[in-house]
C-alpha positions, 0 to 999 in steps of 0.5 A: 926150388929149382930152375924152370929149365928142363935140360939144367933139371934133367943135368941136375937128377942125373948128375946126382943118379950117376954118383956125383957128390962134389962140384967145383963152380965158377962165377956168372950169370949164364950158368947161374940156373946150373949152379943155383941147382946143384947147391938147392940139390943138397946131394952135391957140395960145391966149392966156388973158385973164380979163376976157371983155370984153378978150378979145373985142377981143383976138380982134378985133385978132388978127383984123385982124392975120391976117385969119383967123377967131380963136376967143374962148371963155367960160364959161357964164352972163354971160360970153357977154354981156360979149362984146358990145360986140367982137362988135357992133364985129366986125360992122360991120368984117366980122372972122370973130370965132368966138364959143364958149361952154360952156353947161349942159344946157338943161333946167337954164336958169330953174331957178335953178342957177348961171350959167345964162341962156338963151344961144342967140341972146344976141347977137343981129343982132351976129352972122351965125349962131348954132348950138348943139351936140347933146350927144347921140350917134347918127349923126343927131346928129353929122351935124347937129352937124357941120352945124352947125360947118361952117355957122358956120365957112364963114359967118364967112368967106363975103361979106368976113366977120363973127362967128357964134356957136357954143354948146356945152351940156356935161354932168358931168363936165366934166374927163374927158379920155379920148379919144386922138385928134381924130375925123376929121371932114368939112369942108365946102369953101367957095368964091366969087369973093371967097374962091376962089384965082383959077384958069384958065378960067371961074369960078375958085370953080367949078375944084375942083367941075370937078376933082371932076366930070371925074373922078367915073365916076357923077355925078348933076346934081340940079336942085330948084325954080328958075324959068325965068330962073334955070335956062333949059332950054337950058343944062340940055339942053346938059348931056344932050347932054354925056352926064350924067344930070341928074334934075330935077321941073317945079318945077325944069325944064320938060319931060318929068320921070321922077323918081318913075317911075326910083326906083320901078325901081332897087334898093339895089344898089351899080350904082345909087350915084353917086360925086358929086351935083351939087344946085343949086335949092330943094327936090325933091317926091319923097321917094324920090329924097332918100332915094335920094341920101341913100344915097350917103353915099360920093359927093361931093355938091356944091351951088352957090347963089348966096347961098352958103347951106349946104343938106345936104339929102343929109347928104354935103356936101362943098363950096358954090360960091356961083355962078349954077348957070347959069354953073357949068353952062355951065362943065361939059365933055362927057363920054364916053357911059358904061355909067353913063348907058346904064344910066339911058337904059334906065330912062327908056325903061322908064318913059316906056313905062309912063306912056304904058301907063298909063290911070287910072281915073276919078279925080284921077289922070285929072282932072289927066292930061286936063287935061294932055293938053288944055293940052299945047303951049299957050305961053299957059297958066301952072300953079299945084300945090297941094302934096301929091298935087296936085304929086305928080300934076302932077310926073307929067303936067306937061310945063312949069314948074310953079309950087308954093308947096314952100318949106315946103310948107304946106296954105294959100296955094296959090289965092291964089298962083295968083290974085294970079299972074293979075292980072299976066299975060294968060295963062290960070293954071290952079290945080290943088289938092285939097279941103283946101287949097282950102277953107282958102284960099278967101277967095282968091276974095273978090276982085273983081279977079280975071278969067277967066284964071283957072281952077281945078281943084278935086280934092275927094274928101273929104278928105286922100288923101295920108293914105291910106297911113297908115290901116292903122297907124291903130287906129280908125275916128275916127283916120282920119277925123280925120287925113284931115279928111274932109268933105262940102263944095263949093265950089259955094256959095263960087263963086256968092257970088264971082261963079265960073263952076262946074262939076262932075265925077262920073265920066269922061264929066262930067270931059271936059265939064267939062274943056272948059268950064274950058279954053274961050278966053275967060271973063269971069270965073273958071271952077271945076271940081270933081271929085268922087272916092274918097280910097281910090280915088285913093291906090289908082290911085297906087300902083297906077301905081307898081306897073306901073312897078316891074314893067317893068324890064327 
């Protein structure tokens, strides 16, 4: 029998998935539920020490003699501490020491109550990764705890090994031990050149990824934020000619992308659910697809990162391949055309359709699909987004890479990006942003350096469009204006005192000369142009967009 509590039995099942077969376990009540498991669990022999401190070298030694990783387990309090000096010599000999402490609930650390101390990231840079468990059940709650597990566990042993810690905070009682069985828990596989049994072929770390793609009869290849020399399109147009269907956004992939169009046009129907995802590169703006993939919690979701990170962005993780995506890319076989991919052709077609149908009327929507259409073909032009409904538009309209600060996807940042961009490059840059992000980085242009490739269209209807569709949970009038910051500000007293070309736009017409002042050949100096629109009317002609895609399906 086992303890009744979910983390230490999620622990335990995972410990066992990951290889482990050794423990070395110290004495005491708050890790007894630990310790009691990983001797019911029979897979793992334990060999009790009290002296915490001779433990953990113990460990290290079975360590170096198995060249696996080994489990020290404490107590809480400062038996975690008098663990570090073998976890500090660990590090420095690369050993996948897996360091587990039982912790009490963290609202009783500092409130004088026995061996409490505050034991997340006690050890410090002596170990790679340091995790502490939820004790909280709920499917969010054990994903993120398996999650967890299986970060800590593949990178004990990713790039020649060293120590992590795992914390478990456990609450009374301890000694219940009512559970039959071990959950059945899913380990996330983990392979590079240094770990992955040499295979045939190309990339022997990639053969079980190949494996699991050749067989897959829905497969989905994902494509999130890259630059140009980390992904070059021609290696991802090789894979459409191969027949997969790949789904990727300007940030990640120049070309024509219809990522928010399709999801606007399939259902929850289970035709529409692949069996395997391939995701490589950073994050994706459309909040549709992620929780369309995260739907597929059936499909085998692979990610290949050449740090080797664990990113579970789809909540189905099943392996990491640390690996250039480039390579794993070239690696991939053809395929043979299936109703799987004529199925998504024909959405495509759908929504090519409709955004060619679509004429916006006077707004941010028109501003950034004109300047689009001017800049169309132009090798010679560079595009910054602002985050928000600047890079929802751009996702849109935009045919090239675009460039967007979307690691965290904060409101600052985005003009000053884009400005110490044009001081390296003799190519026009071209900013797009909206009224919130560029007043709060407008000392961007407190800059004498900068030259007239740089180009800025300044989309200022008053506030936080984006913010719109929250406004009907809104209960007042003050609400809304507050958290859509609205304002009267220009920015055209911030340009004559930075030495700024300016220009505005009010409706159709001004936007169009507007538009072809800032994309005139040659400037001296940098160009704005800000165009004025409604909030409410911008949120409007977006939804309606994706309302007239919606409606054309076939």
């Amino acid at each position: 029998m086992f303890s009744n509590k979910t983390n230490v039995n999620l622990l335990t099942a995972l410990l066992i998935a990951h290889g482990i077969r050794h423990a070395v376990v110290c004495p005491g009540s708050r890790n007894a539920p630990i310790v009691h498991n990983l001797n019911a669990s029979g897979a793992i022999q334990c060999f009790p020490v009290t002296d915490e401190r001779s433990a953990g070298f113990q460990a290290l030694g079975l360590c170096q003699a198995t060249g696996l990783p080994v489990v020290v387990c404490v107590t809480s309090g400062t038996a975690l501490l008098n663990l570090a000096p073998a976890v500090a010599e660990a590090y420095y000999q690369h050993q996948p020491l897996v360091v587990v402490s039982a912790d009490r609930p963290a609202q009783w650390i500092d409130q004088l109550d026995g061996q409490t101390l505050p034991q997340p990231d006690a050890l410090g840079r002596f170990v790679r990764k340091a995790v502490t468990l939820p004790e909280s059940d709920g499917d969010e709650q054990q994903w993120y705890c398996n999650r967890l597990v299986n970060e800590a566990l593949i990178t004990a042993r990713r790039d020649g090994g060293g120590p992590v810690h795992i914390n478990v905070p456990i609450t009374p009682p301890l000694y219940d031990f009512s559970v039959a069985a071990l959950p059945e828990e899913r380990k996330i596989d983990f392979y590079s050149s240094i770990t992955a049994p040499v295979g045939n072929g190309v990339l022997p770390c990639a053969q079980q990824l190949l494996k699991a793609l050749s067989a897959a009869r829905r497969p989905i290849i994902v494509i999130g934020q890259m630059n140009s020399a980390e992904m070059p399109a021609p290696v991802v147009r090789a894979l459409e000619e191969k027949d997969y269907v790949v789904l990727y956004e300007p940030l990640g992939m120049p070309g024509i992308s219809l990522v928010e169009e399709m999801m606007s046009l399939i259902d929850d129907g289970d035709e529409w659910q692949p069996d395997f995802i391939l995701y490589v590169g950073g994050t994706l703006v459309s909040k549709r697809l992620k929780e369309y993939l995260r739907r597929a919690r059936q499909a085998a979701c692979w990610r290949v990162d050449e740090e080797g990170e664990v990113t579970d962005t789809f909540m189905n993780l099943r392996g990491v391949v640390q690996a250039r995506p480039a390579d794993v890319f070239a690696a991939i076989g053809p395929r043979k055309c299936s109703e799987w991919l004529n199925r998504w052709l024909l959405l495509i077609e759908d929504a090519s359709r409709q955004r060619t149908a679509f004429i916006p009327d006077f707004s941010a929507m028109l501003a950034v699909k004109r300047l689009e259409e001017r800049c169309a073909d132009d090798d010679g032009v560079v595009f910054h987004y602002a985050n928000s409904m600047a890079v929802r538009l751009g996702c849109i309209y935009g045919r090239h890479h675009i460039y967007c600060n979307r690691g965290v996807n904060g409101i600052e940042g985005s003009l000053s990006t884009a400005a110490g961009f044009s001081l390296a490059t003799d190519k026009t840059v071209y900013c797009v942003i909206g009224d919130l992000s560029f007043f709060y980085d407008r000392n961007a242009l407190w800059n004498e350096s900068l030259r007239g490739n740089l180009r800025i269209l300044l989309l200022n209807n008053g506030g936080g469009a984006i913010f719109e569709k929250f406004a009907p949970s809104l209960v007042s009038d003050g609400d809304v204006r507050n958290v859509m910051a609205r304002h009267h500000t220009s920015a055209r007293g911030m340009c004559a005192d930075n030495g700024v070309e300016y220009h505005s736009a009010t409706d159709a017409a001004s936007l169009e000369e507007g538009l072809r002042r800032l994309t005139a050949p040659v400037a001296s100096r940098p160009i704005l142009l800000e165009v004025f629109t409604d909030a409410e009317t911008d949120w409007a002609c977006y939804r309606r967009y994706l309302a007239s895609v919606s409606s054309a399906k076939h």
